[in-house]
SEKOLSE-449187 format. One record per atom (N, C-alpha, C): x, y, z. Coordinates in steps of 0.1 Angstrom, whole numbers, padded with zeros to 4 digits, always signed. Example, Ala and Ser with C-alpha at 12.3 -4.5 7.8 and 13.67 -1.06 7.14 Angstrom:
REM residues 2
+0132-0057+0078 +0123-0045+0078 +0132-0033+0078 +0128-0022+0071 +0137-0011+0071 +0129+0000+0079 
***
This chain:
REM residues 171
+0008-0012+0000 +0000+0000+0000 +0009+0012+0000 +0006+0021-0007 +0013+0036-0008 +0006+0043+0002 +0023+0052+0004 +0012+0062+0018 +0005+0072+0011 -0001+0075+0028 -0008+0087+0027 -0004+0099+0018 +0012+0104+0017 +0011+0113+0007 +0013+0112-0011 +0015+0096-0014 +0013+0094-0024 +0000+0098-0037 -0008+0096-0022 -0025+0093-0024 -0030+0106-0028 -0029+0117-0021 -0030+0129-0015 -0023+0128-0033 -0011+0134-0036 -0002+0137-0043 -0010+0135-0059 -0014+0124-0061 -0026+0113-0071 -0037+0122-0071 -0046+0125-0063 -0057+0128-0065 -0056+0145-0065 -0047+0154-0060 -0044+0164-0063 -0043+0168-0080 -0033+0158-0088 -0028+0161-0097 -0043+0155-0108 -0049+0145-0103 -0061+0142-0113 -0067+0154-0115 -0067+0161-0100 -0086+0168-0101 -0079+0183-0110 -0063+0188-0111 -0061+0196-0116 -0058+0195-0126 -0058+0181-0135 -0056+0174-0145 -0076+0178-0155 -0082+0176-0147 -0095+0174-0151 -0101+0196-0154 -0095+0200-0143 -0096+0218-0147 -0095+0222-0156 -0079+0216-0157 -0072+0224-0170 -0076+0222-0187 -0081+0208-0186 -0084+0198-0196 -0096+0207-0202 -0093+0210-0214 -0104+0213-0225 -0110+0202-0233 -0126+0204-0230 -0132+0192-0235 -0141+0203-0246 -0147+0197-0254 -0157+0202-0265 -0170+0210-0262 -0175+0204-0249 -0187+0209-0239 -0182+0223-0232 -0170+0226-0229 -0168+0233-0216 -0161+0247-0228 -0160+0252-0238 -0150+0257-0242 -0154+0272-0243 -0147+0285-0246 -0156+0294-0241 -0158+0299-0256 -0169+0312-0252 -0179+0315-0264 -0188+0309-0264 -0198+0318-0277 -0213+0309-0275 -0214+0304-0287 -0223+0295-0292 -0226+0288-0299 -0235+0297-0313 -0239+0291-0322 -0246+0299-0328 -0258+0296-0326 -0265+0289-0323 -0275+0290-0320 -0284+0298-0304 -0273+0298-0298 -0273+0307-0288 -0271+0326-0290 -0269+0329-0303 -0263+0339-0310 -0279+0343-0313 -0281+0333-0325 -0294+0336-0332 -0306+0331-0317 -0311+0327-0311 -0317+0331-0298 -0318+0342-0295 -0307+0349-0288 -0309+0362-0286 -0309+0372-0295 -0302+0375-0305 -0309+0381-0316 -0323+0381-0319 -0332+0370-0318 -0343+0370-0317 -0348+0379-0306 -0350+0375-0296 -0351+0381-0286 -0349+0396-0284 -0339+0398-0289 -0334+0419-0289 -0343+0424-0302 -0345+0416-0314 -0354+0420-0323 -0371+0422-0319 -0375+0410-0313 -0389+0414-0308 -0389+0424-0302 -0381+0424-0287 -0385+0438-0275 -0383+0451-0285 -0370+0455-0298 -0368+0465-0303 -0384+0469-0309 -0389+0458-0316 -0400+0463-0325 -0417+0465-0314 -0412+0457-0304 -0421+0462-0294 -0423+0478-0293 -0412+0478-0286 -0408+0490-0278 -0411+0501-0288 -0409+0501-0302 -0413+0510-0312 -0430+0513-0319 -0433+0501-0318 -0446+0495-0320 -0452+0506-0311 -0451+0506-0298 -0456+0512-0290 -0457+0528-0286 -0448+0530-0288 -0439+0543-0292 -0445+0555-0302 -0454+0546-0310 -0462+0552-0320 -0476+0560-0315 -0481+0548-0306 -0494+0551-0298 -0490+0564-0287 -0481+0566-0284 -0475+0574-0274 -0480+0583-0281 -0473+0589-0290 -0472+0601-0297 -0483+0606-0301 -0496+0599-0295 -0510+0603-0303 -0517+0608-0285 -0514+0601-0282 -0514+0599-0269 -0512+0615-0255 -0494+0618-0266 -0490+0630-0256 -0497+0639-0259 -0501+0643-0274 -0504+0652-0282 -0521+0656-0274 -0527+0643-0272 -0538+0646-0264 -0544+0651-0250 -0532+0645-0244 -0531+0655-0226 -0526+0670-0229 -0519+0668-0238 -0516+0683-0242 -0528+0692-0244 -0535+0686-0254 -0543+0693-0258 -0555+0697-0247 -0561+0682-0234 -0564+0687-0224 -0559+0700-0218 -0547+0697-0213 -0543+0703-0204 -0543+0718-0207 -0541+0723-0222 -0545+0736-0223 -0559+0739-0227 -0571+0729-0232 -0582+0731-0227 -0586+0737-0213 -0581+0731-0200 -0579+0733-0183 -0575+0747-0183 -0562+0750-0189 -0555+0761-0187 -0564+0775-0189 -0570+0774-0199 -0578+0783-0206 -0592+0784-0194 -0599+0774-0195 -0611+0775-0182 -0603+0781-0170 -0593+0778-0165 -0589+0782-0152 -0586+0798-0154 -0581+0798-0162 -0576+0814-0165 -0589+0829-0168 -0603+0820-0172 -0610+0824-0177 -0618+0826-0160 -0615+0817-0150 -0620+0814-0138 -0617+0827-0128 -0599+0828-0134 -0594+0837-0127 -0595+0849-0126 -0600+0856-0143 -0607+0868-0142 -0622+0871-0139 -0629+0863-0140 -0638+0865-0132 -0639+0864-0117 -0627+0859-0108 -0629+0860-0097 -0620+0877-0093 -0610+0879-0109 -0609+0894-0104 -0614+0910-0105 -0627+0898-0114 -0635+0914-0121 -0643+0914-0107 -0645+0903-0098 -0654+0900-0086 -0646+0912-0075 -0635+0909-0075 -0626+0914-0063 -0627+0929-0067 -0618+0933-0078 -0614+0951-0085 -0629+0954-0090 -0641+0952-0091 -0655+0957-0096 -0651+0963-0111 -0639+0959-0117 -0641+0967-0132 -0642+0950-0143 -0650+0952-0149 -0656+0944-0156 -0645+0933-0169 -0643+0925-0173 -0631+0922-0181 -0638+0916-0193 -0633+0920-0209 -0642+0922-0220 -0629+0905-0225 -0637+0895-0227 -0633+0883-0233 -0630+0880-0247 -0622+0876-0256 -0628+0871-0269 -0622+0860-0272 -0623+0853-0278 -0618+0844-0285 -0609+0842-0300 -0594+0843-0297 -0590+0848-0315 -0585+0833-0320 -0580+0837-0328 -0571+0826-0335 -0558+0820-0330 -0549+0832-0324 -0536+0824-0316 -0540+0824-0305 -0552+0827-0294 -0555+0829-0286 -0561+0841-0278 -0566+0835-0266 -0578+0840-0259 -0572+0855-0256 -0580+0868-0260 -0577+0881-0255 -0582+0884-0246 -0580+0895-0235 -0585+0900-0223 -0585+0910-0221 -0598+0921-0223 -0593+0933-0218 -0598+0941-0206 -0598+0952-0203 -0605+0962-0189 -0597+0971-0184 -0605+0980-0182 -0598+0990-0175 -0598+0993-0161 -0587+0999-0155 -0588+1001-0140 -0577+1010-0142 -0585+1022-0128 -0575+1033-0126 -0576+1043-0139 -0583+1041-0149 -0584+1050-0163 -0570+1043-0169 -0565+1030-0168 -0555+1025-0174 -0562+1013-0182 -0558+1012-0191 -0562+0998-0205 -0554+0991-0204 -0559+0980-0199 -0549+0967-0199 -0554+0955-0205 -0545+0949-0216 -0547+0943-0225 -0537+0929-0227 -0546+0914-0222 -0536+0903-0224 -0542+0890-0231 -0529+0889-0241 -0534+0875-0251 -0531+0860-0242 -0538+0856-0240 -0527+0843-0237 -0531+0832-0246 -0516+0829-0250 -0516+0819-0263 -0519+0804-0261 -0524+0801-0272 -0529+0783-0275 -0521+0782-0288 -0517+0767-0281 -0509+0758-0298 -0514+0749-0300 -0525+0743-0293 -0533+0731-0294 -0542+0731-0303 -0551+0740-0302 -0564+0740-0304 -0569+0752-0312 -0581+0754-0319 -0585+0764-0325 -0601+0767-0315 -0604+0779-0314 -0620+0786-0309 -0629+0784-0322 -0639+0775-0319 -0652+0781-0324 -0665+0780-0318 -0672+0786-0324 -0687+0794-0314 -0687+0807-0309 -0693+0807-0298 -0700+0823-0293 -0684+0831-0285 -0684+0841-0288 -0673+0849-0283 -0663+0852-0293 -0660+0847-0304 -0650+0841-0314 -0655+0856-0325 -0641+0859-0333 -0641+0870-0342 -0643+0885-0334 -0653+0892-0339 -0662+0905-0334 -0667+0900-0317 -0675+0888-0316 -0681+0891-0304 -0674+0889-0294 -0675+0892-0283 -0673+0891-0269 -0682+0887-0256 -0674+0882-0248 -0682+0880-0230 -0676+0892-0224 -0683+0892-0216 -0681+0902-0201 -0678+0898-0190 -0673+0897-0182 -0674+0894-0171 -0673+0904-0161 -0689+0904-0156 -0694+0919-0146 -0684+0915-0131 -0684+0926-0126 -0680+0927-0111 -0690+0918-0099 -0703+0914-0103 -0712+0908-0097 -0707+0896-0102 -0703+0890-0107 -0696+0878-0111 -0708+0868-0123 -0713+0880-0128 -0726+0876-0139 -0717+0874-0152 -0722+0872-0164 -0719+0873-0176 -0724+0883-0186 -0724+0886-0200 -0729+0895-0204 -0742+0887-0212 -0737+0873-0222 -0747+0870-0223 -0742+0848-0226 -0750+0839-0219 -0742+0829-0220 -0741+0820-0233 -0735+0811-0235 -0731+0805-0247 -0717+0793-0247 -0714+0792-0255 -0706+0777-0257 -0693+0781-0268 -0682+0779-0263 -0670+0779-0272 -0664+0767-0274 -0662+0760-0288 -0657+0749-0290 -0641+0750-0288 -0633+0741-0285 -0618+0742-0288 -0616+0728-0296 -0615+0727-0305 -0610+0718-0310 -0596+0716-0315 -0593+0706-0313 -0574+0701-0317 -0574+0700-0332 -0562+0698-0338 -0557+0697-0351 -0563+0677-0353 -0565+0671-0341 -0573+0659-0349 -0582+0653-0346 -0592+0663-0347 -0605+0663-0342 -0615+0670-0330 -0604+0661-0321 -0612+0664-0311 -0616+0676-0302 -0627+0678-0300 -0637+0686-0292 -0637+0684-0280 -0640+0699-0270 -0641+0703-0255 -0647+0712-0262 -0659+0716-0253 -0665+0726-0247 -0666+0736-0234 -0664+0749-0236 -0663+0758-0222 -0679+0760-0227 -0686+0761-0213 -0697+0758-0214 -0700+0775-0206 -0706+0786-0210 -0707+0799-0201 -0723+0798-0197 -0726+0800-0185 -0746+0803-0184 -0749+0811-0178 -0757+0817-0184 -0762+0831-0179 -0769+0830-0169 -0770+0842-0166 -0775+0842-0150 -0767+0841-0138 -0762+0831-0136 -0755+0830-0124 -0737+0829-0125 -0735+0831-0145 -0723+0833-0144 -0712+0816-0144 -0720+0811-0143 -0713+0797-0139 -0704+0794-0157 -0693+0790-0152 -0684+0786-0167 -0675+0773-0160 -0675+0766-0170 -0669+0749-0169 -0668+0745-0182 -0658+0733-0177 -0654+0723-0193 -0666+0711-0191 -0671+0712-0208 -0671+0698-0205 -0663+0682-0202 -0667+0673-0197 -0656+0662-0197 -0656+0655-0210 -0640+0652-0210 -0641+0647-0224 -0646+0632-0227 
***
């Protein structure tokens, strides 16, 4: 029998015999079919992710176009809460790059456009006519402005007489 460190000495040199050893299974790199796998794979998620990408863009264009729908009501909200406060009345209209605002205070004319890139005005207030908005928080006379976007779609500011009340509709 061989000693203990012959043994030892044997089974050291097999198991770093078996490490080093390049076999057909173990070799590095990938295969080609492993190649074409993932190629597949990066090709679907690419044309996903673009697929999708498309719908976005119809998508952003639309919050947009809410969102300055909102902007316009709120703004429209705000002068009437300050023809309510200063008692001098604010003359509304509706143009083409956007909403004008006029009124006087102090015997001074003050005059502000605020612009829209969404959407175009049509109905009551639009061209020649005008709203008012009195110091009693009335209107001059009520009616409906459409805003419509470049693809199609419609909102309504809804104005009612009498009590003055103005809101969007939901879309």
């Amino acid at each position: 029998m061989k000693n203990v460190a012959d043994v030892n000495e044997y089974i050291f040199s097999a198991a770093k015999e078996r490490t080093t050893k390049k076999s057909g299974r173990f070799q590095k790199g990938y295969t080609l079919l492993e190649l074409v796998v993932t190629l597949s794979i990066l090709s679907f998620l690419t044309v996903s992710m673009v697929s999708f990408g498309f719908g976005e863009k119809e998508k952003i264009a639309e919050n947009a176009f809410n969102a300055e729908c909102e902007k316009i009501l709120y703004t429209l909200l705000q002068y009437q809460n300050e023809a309510i406060m200063d008692g001098c009345p604010r003359k509304i209209r509706f143009l083409d790059q956007g909403m004008q605002v006029n009124w006087t205070k102090d015997s001074i004319n003050h005059q502000t456009v605020i612009p829209v890139a969404t959407f175009r005005f049509f109905g009551a207030y639009t061209g020649l006519s005008s709203l008012k908005l009195y110091g009693s928080g009335t209107v001059s006379t009520g009616g409906t402005v459409k805003l419509t976007s470049p693809s199609g779609s419609v909102r309504k500011i809804i104005i009612q007489p009498g009590n003055g009340r103005i809101y969007l509709d939901e879309p």
